[in-house]
BANUDO-950748 format. One record per residue (C-alpha): x negated, y negated, z. Coordinates in steps of 0.1 Angstrom, whole numbers, padded with zeros to 4 digits, always signed. Layout:
N
XYZ/...
END
This chain:
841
-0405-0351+0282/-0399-0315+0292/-0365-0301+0303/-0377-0299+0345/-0377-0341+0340/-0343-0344+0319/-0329-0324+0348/-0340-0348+0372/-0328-0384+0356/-0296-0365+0352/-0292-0360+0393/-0305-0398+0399/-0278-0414+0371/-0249-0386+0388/-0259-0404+0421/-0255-0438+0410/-0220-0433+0392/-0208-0419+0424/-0220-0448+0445/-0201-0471+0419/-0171-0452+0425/-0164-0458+0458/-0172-0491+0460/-0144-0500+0430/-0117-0477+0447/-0127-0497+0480/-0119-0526+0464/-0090-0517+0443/-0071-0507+0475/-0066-0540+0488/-0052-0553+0460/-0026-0518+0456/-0016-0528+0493/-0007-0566+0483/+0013-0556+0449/+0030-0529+0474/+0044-0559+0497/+0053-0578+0466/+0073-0551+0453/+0095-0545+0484/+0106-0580+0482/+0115-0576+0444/+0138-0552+0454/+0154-0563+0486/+0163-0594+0461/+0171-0569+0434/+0199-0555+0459/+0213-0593+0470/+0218-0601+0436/+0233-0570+0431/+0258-0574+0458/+0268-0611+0449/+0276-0601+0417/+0301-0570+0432/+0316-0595+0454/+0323-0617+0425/+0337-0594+0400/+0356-0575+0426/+0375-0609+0437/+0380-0622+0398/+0398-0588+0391/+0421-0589+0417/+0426-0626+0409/+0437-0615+0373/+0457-0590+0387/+0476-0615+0410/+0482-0637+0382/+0500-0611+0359/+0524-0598+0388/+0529-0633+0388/+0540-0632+0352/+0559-0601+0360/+0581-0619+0376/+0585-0653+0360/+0624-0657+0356/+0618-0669+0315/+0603-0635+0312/+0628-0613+0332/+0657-0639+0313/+0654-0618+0280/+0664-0589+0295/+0688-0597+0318/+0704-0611+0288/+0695-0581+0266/+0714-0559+0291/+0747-0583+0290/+0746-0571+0251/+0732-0602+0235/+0715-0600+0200/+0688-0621+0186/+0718-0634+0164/+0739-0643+0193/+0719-0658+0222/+0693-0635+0225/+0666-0657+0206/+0664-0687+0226/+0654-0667+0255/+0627-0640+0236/+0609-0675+0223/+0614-0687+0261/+0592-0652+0270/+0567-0660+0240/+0558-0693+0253/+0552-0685+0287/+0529-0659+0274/+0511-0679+0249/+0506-0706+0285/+0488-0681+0303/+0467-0667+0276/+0455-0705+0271/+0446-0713+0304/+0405-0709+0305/+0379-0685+0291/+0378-0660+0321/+0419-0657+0315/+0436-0629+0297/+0422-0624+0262/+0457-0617+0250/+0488-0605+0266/+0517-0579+0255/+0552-0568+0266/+0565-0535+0257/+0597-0518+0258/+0602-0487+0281/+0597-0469+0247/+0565-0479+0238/+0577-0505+0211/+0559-0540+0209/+0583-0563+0219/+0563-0600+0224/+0524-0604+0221/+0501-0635+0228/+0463-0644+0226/+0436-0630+0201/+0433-0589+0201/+0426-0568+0177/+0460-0552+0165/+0442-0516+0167/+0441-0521+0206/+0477-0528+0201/+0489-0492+0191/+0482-0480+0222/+0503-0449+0243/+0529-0470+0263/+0528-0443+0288/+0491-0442+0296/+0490-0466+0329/+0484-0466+0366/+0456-0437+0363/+0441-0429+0391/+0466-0452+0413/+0453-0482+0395/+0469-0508+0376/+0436-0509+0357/+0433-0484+0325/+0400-0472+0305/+0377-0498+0289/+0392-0505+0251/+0360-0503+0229/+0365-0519+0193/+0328-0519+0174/+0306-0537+0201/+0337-0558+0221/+0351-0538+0253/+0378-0547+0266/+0396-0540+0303/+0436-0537+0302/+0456-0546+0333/+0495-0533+0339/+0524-0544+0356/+0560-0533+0355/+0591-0557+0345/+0620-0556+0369/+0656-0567+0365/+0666-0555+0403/+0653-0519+0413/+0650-0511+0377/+0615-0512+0352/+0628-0529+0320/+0598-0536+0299/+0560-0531+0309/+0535-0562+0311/+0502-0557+0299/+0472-0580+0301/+0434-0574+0280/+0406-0591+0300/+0373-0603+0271/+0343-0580+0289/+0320-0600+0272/+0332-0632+0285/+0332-0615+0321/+0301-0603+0322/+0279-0635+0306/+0304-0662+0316/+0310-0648+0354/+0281-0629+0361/+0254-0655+0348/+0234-0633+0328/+0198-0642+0321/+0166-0624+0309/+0146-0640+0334/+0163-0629+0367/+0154-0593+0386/+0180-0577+0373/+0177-0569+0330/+0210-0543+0323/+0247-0547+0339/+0269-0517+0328/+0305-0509+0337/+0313-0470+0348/+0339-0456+0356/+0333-0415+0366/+0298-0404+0348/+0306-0421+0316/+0293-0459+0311/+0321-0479+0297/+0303-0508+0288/+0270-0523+0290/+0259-0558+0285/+0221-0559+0267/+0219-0523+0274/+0200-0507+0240/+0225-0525+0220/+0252-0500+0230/+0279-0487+0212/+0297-0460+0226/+0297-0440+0259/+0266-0429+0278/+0262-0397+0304/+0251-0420+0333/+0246-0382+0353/+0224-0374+0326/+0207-0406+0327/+0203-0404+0366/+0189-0371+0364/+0154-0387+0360/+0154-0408+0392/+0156-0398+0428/+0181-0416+0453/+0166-0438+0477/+0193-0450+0500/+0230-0454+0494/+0236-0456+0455/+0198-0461+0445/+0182-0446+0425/+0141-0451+0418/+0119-0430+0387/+0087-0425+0386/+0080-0458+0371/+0090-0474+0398/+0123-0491+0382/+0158-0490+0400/+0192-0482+0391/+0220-0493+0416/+0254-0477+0412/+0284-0497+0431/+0319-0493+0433/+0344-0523+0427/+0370-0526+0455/+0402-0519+0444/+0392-0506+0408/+0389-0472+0394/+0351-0490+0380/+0317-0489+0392/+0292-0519+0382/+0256-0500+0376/+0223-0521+0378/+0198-0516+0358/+0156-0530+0370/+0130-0530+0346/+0115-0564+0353/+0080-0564+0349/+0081-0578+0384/+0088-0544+0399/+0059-0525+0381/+0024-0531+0398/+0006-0560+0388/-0032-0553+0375/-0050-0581+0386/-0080-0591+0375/-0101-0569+0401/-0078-0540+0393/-0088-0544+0356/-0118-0544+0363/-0123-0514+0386/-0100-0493+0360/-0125-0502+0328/-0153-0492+0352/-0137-0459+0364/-0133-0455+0327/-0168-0463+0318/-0183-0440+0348/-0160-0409+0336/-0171-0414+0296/-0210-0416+0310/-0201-0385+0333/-0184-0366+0306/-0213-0378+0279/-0236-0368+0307/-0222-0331+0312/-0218-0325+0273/-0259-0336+0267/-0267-0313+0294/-0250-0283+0281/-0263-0293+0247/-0300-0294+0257/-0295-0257+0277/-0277-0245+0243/-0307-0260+0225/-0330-0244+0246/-0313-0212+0252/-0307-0210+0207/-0349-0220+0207/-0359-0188+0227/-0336-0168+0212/-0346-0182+0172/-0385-0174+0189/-0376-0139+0203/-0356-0129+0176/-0384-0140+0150/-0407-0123+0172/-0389-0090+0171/-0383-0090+0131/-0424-0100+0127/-0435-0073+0151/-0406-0049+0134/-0422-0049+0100/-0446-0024+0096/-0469-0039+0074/-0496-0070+0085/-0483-0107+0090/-0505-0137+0104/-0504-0175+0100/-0538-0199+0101/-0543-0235+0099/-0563-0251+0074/-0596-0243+0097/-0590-0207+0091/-0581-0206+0127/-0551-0178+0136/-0519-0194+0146/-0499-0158+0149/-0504-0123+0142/-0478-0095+0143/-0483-0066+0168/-0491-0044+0138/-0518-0064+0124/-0535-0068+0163/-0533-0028+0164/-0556-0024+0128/-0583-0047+0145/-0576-0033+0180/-0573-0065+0198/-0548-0077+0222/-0544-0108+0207/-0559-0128+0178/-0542-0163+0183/-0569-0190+0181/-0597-0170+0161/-0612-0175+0133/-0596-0153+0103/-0635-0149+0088/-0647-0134+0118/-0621-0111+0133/-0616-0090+0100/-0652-0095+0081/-0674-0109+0109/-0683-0135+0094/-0700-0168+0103/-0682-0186+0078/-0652-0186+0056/-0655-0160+0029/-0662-0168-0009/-0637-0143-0018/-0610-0153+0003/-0575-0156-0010/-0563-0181+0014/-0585-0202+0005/-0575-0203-0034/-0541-0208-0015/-0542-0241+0002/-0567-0254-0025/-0542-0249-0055/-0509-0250-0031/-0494-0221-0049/-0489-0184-0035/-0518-0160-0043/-0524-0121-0042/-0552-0100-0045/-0565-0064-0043/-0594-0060-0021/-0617-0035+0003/-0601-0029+0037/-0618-0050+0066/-0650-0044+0078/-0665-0013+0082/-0633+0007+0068/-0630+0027+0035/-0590+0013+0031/-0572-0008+0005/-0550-0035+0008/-0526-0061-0011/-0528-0099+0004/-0500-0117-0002/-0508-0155+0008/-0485-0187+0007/-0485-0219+0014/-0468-0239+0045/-0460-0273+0052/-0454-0294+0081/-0420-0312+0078/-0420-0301+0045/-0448-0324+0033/-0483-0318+0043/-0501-0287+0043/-0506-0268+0072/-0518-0240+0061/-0514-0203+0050/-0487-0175+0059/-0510-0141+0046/-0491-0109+0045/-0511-0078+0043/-0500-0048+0033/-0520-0016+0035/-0521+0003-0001/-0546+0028+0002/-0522+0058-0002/-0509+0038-0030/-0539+0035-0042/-0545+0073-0036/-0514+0082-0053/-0522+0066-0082/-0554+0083-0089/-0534+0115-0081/-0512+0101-0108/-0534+0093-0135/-0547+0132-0128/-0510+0139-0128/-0505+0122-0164/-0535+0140-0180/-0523+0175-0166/-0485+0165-0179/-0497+0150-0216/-0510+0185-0216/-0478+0199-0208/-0458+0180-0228/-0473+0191-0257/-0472+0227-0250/-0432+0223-0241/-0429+0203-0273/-0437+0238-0289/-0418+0261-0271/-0389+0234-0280/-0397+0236-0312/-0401+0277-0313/-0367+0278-0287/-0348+0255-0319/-0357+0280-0342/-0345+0308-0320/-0314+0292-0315/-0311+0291-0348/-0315+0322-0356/-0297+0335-0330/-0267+0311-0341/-0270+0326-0374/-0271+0360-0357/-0237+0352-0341/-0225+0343-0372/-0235+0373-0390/-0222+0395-0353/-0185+0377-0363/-0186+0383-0392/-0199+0420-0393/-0169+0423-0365/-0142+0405-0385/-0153+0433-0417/-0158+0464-0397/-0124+0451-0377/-0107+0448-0412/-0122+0477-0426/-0115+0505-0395/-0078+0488-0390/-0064+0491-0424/-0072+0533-0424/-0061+0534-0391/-0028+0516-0399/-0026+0546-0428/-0033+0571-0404/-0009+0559-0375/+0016+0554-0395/+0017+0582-0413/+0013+0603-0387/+0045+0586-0372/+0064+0589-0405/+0055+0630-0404/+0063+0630-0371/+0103+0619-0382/+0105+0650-0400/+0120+0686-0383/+0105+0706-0407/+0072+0711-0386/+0068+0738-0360/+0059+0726-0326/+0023+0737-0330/+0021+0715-0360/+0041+0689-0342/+0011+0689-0312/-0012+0688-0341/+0000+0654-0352/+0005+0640-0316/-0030+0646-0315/-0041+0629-0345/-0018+0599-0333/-0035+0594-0295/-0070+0600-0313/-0059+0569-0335/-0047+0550-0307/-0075+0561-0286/-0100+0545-0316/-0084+0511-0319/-0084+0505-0281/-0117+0510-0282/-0119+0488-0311/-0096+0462-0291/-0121+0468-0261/-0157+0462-0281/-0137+0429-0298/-0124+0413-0267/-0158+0416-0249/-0173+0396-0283/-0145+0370-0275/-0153+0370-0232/-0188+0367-0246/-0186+0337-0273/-0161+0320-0246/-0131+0319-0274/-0110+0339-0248/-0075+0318-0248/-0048+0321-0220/-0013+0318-0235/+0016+0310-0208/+0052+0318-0213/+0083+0321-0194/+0086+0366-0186/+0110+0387-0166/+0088+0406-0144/+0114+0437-0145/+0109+0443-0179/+0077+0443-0183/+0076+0470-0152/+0104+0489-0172/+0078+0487-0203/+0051+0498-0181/+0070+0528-0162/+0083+0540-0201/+0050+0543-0213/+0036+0561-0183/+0064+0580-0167/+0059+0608-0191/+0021+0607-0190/+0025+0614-0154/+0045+0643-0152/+0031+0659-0177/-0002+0660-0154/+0021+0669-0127/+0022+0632-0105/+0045+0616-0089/+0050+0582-0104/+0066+0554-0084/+0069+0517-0089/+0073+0499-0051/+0087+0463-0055/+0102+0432-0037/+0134+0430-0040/+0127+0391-0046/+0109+0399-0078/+0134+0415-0096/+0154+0379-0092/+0130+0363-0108/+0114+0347-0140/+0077+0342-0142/+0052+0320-0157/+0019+0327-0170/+0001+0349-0197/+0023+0380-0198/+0001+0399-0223/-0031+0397-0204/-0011+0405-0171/+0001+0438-0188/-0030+0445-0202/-0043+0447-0167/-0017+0468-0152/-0021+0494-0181/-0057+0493-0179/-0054+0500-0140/-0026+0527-0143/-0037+0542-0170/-0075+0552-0152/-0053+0564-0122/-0036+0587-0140/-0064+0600-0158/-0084+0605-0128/-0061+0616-0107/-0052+0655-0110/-0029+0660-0083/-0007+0640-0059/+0008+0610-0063/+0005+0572-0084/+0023+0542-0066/+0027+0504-0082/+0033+0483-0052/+0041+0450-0061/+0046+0419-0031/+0047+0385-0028/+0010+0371-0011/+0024+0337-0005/+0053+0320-0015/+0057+0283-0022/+0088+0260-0033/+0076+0266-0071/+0049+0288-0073/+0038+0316-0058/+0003+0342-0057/+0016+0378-0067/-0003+0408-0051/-0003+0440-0076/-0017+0469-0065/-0019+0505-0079/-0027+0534-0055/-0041+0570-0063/-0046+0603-0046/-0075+0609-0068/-0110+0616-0062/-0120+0585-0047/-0149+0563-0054/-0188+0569-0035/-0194+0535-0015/-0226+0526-0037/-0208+0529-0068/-0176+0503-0064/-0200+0469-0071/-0210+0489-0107/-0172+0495-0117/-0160+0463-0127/-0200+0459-0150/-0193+0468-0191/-0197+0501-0202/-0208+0517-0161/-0191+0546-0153/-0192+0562-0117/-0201+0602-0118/-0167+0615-0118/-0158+0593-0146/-0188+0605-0168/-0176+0640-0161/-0141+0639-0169/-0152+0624-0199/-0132+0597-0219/-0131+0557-0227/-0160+0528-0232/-0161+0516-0192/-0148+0484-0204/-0113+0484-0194/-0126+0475-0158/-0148+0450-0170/-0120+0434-0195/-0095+0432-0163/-0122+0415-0142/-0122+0385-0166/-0087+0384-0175/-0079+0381-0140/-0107+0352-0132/-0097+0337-0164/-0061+0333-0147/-0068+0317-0120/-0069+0351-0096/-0091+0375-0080/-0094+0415-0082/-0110+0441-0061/-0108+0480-0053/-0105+0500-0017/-0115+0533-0019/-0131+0562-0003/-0143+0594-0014/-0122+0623-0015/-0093+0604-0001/-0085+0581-0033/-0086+0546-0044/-0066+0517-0043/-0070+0492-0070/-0053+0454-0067/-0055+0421-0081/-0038+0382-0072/-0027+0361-0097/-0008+0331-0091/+0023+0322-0112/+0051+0296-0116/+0086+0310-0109/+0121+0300-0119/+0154+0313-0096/+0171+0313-0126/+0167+0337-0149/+0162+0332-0189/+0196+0347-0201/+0180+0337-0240/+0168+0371-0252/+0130+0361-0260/+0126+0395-0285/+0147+0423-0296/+0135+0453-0271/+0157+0481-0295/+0162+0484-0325/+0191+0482-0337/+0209+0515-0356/+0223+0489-0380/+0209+0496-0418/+0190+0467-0430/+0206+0450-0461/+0179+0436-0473/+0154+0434-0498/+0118+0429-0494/+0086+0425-0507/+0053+0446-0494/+0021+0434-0508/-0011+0449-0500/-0040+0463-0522/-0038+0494-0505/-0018+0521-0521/-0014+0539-0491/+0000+0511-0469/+0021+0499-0495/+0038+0538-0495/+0043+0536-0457/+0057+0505-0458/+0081+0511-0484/+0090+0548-0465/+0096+0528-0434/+0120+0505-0444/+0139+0522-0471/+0147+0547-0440/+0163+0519-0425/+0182+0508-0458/+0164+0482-0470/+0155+0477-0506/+0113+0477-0512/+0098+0459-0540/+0059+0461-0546/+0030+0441-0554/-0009+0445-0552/-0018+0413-0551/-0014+0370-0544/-0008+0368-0582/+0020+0394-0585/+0035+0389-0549/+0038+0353-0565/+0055+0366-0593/+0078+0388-0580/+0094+0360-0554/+0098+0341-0587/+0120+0367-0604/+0137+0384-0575/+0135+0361-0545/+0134+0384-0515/+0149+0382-0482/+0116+0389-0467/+0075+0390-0479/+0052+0414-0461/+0022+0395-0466/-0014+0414-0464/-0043+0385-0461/-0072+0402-0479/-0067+0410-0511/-0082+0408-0547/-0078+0383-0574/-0056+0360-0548/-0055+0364-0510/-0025+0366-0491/-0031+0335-0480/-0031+0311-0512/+0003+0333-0523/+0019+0317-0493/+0011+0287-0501/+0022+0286-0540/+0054+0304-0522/+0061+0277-0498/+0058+0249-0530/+0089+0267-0543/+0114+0282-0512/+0113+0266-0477/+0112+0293-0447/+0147+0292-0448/+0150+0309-0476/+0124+0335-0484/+0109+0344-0449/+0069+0353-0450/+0053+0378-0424/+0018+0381-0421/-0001+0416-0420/-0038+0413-0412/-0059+0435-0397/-0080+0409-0384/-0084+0407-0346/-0093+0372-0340/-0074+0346-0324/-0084+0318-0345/-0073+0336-0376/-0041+0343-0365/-0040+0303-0357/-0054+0293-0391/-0031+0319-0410/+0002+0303-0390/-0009+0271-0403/-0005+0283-0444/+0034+0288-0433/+0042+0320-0425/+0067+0328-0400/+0058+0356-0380/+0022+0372-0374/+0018+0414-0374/-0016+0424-0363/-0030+0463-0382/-0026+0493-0370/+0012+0484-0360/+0044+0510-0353/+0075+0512-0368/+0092+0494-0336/+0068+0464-0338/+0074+0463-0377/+0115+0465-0374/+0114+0443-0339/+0097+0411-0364/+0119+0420-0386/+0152+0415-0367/+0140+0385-0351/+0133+0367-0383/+0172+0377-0391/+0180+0367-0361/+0170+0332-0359/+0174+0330-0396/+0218+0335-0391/+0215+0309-0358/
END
């Protein structure tokens, strides 16, 4: 059955529930119309009864009230206080007549079951004075002054657990005066199911006694205990008529007031007989309503499942559809006959047909008349297992492709045939003999590279062993051009001291001492390219004042300048000088003398300017611009990318003559090794302008510690020290230098003596040279350090090594300080004090 006829019993079955319908409410509406009529009369009987039972309670109230202003004024009652006011006492008189009052109260309160419950006298102040008939005594201790509310004799409902009782109140008179008051309990219990009758099986089910909105009492009223907000109650009806009131359920309430009481009497109809009756039609007609809505609403739920179901099939179909068609390789499905259940678009497009549904497999891709005795499929279905194979493209084409066939079944038992996926591997195939070519040519390859590994292993090497040997030759041609130059410096500066040269002779030693320190900058220069080059270059940070190191800077070249005739300025923020910095203060100096020093050689005439400014400025750190301006002879356009190579000079440098053309090339790394950047703007003829950026930490408050001792002090030294060193000459200068400055020199040659000589004289200080004979200064320290701690014998190192992993591995032996060859005086007497410095802290 397709969906067109499912559609069509659903309108013939809609049809027939609707017929049903209005047949059943046709019939159920003569039977509403006669439980209508029979409701009217349950209520106008409802309301009679109602009214009787007013009418009664009304007239027994005021009967009780008659019968205790009766009392009121019974002459044995008034008796006691007549003679209580003539000044008798229960001793004298007085007794006779207050058991005369206790009788006649004890008569009325016996009379019958709808009489007084009990009765009570009280005084005009409140006191008990007689009592009769059974109350509660709780109800007794009652305000004597709480009566007539309202203008009533009648006073609020006395509720003890689930008993209510009404009080009634009368005044005693002896003349024109009230004596005593009179007060009488009436059993609400007794009232209400001895006067009114009460049964289940009449109209109305609940009688309740109100007085305002509050019900007083209640007889079979939700066992109640307590007051109940009638307004609140009534606020779920609606009045129909004078004090009726109707809900939804169609049951009453009737509210009316007792004639000459402050109380109400409140009705309460739940009878069944008010509520429509469901016959037996009515049943009937509701259980087939039912039924018709459940088929309606089982009906409208199976419809909009089968267009679900229908809608979900043609989406599963297009989407598979879409994700067969999508895939860019072949996919078809065939029956056991070989015929073609499905084909994606792609396959269709490699036979060229517009659709091969319902063909054989055979004859569309091989033409052939029967199945083929290669086929893969057929393995397939035989065996039941997936199968691929490799074969020639289909008929009449040169391609390759990979079948992929598997087995399907229908509900998952029997076969029903084969899904084949084709996939077209001819450039794989392609490829792969292009490969296997490919491996040949690379086998080939390999091997060759395998040799020029093997020949690039033995270069390395060699050419490690060549860097060795370069280090080596370095450290030894270092040591060995130092140690003269350390005699020559500083005995030039030691002749220098003395006034007994003429100033021609005097020039003659200057000389000698800028040619020195000329050489070992070039030295300094060739080594710290070998570092830049082997990568050992190390940054050291520290905490500087940046106005010292400019005073250092304008000391050293101040002189320089005016002696050439320039103007030497140093231009500065005043931020700067407020400042500490952080960062590698040796190789930032380096750079400035490096850049001030060229200017001032190449510049003849005019002026050289420092200008130092703050790039940008952070809350901690900040990127410092330096820049050192010329009026020199400028710098030809093609020439500035050559400056900054090792050992290029532009023309006018060649021809003034002078330096290794490293300098430039040194400040380039330093400055890229810190983080920063450098550059020159120049013209020619019209002077250059050299600058570089480095960034740095900076502190507002500035190191008041001293870091080193920038002057000597005139103090003589008081001490006695030891120079060792295997060269005669150094060991003279040494000893020259500080017995100038009062200290006393002892000598030693070697590790052996040095050793010696601390044992017997224990010096102050050891002026330590690291390469010596028989025992290096090195092992000395050590045996020295077995016997005297730093603290007492202090040991400086002199080496004229220019490494910075020697001067690391000799710190390590425990020595204190570190003095690199060729050295000043100044350098020498600055260790010097420091060690005595932080030796007395």
């Amino acid at each position: 059955m397709n969906i067109k006829s499912l559609f069509f019993w659903y309108k013939v079955i809609f049809a027939v529930i609707c017929f049903i319908t209005v047949y059943v409410i046709w019939v159920m509406q003569d039977t509403l119309q006669v439980q209508k009529l029979q409701r009217e009369m349950t209520k106008r009987l409802f309301l009679g009864q109602m009214d009787n039972k007013i009418e009664t309670i009304s007239l027994f109230l005021q009967e009780r009230r008659r019968d205790l202003k009766r009392l009121s004024k019974d002459e044995r009652i008034k008796a006691f206080f007549i003679n209580r006011n003539l000044g008798m006492s229960m001793q004298y008189g007085l007794r006779a007549s207050y058991l005369q009052m206790i009788d006649t109260l004890k008569q009325m309160t016996s009379r019958d079951t709808l009489s007084f419950k009990a009765l009570s006298i009280r005084d005009k102040d409140g006191s008990l004075l007689a009592s009769a008939g059974f109350i509660p005594a709780s109800l007794l201790r009652i305000d004597a002054h709480a009566v007539f509310k309202e203008g009533y004799s009648f006073s609020n409902i006395l509720r003890l657990q689930n008993k209510g009782y009404i009080r009634i109140v009368e005044n005693i008179k002896v003349g024109n005066n009230n004596v005593a008051i009179l007060i009488g309990y009436l059993d609400l219990k007794q009232i209400f199911e001895g006067l009114l009758d009460f049964k289940r099986e009449q109209v109305i089910d609940i009688i309740s006694l109100i007085q305002g909105n509050n019900v007083l009492y209640s007889l079979n009223f939700f066992n109640f205990n307590g007051e109940l907000d009638i307004g609140g109650l009534l606020n779920t009806y609606f009045m129909q008529g004078n004090d009726i009131f109707i809900n939804k359920k169609g049951e009453f309430i009737a509210v009316k007031k007792i004639v000459g009481t402050p109380f109400k009497l409140a009705f309460f109809c739940k009878s069944k007989c008010l509520k429509p009756e469901i016959t037996f039609k009515v049943f009937i007609g509701i259980i087939a309503l039912l039924s018709l809505f459940l088929i309606i609403c089982v009906w409208i739920v199976s419809l909009g499942r089968l267009k679900k179901f229908s809608m979900e099939t043609n989406r599963i179909k297009n989407l598979l559809d879409s994700i067969l068609n999508s895939i860019q390789d072949g996919i078809f499905a065939i029956d056991k006959d070989y015929t073609i259940l499905f084909a994606n678009k792609i396959i269709e497009g490699w036979i060229s047909l517009d659709s091969l549904v319902g063909r054989k497999c055979y004859k569309v891709f091989f033409n052939f008349d029967q199945p083929c005795s290669f086929c893969p499929s057929r393995r397939c279905m035989s065996y039941m297992e997936p199968v691929m194979a490799s074969m020639q493209g289909f008929a009449n084409s040169n391609s390759w492709i990979e079948v992929y066939n598997f087995p399907f079944y229908e509900d998952g038992k029997e076969l029903s045939g084969a899904v084949v996926y084709v996939k077209d591997i001819t450039q794989k195939k392609l490829t792969e003999a292009e490969l296997k070519r490919s491996k040949e040519h690379l086998e080939r390859v390999v091997q060759k590279l395998k040799e020029a590994v093997r020949k690039t292993h033995e270069l390395a090497k060699e050419a490690k062993q060549a860097n060795k040997a370069k280090s080596i030759f370095l450290s030894n041609v270092s040591h060995e051009i130092r140690t003269p130059l350390n005699a020559i410096l500083g005995l030039t500066q030691l002749l220098l001291e003395y006034e007994d040269f003429s100033a021609e002779q005097k020039e003659h030693l200057l000389t000698i001492k800028k040619s020195g320190e000329l050489l070992l900058k070039i030295i300094n220069d060739i080594l710290e390219i070998s570092k830049i080059e082997s990568g050992k270059l190390n940054v050291c940070v520290e905490r500087f004042n940046l106005k010292e190191v400019l005073n250092k800077i304008e000391s050293i070249f101040r002189v320089q300048a005016e002696q050439r005739g320039l103007n030497f300025n140093i231009v500065i923020d005043d931020f700067l000088l407020n400042i500490d910095l952080e960062g590698d203060e040796q190789k930032f100096v380096q750079v400035l003398v490096n850049l001030v020093s060229n200017a001032i050689k190449f510049t003849s005439s005019g002026d050289v300017e420092i200008r130092i400014r703050i790039q940008e400025k952070h809350e901690k750190n900040l990127i410092l611009r330096v820049e050192v301006k010329d009026s020199g002879p400028g710098i030809a356009e093609k020439d500035l990318e050559s400056i900054f190579r090792p050992f290029e000079q532009t023309k006018v440098g060649k021809n003034i003559g002078g330096g290794t053309g490293l300098g430039l090339t040194l400040s380039k790394h330093y400055i890229e090794l810190l983080g920063g950047r450098i550059g020159v703007e120049s013209e020619l003829g019209k002077g250059s302008i050299f600058w570089f950026e480095l960034p740095f930490n900076y502190f507002t408050q500035l190191n008041l510690k001293q870091k080193e001792i920038s002057s000597i002090s005139k103090q003589k030294l008081n001490l006695k020290i030891l120079a060792v060193d295997d060269d005669d000459i150094n060991r003279m200068i040494l000893k020259e230098m500080l017995e100038r400055e009062g200290a006393t020199v002892l000598e030693a040659s070697n590790g052996e003596q040095a050793i010696e000589k601390c044992f017997q004289e224990k010096p102050d200080i050891v002026l330590m040279d690291i390469r010596m004979p028989k025992m290096d200064g090195l092992e000395a320290t050590k045996k020295i350090r077995e016997v005297f701690s730093s603290k007492e014998v202090k040991v400086v190192a002199l080496t004229a090594s220019a490494f910075e992993e020697d001067k690391k591995r000799i710190l390590e032996t425990g020595v204190d300080e570190y003095l690199r060859k060729p050295f000043e005086r100044e350098d020498l007497l600055r260790v010097i004090y420091r060690l005595i410095s932080n030796k007395e802290s």
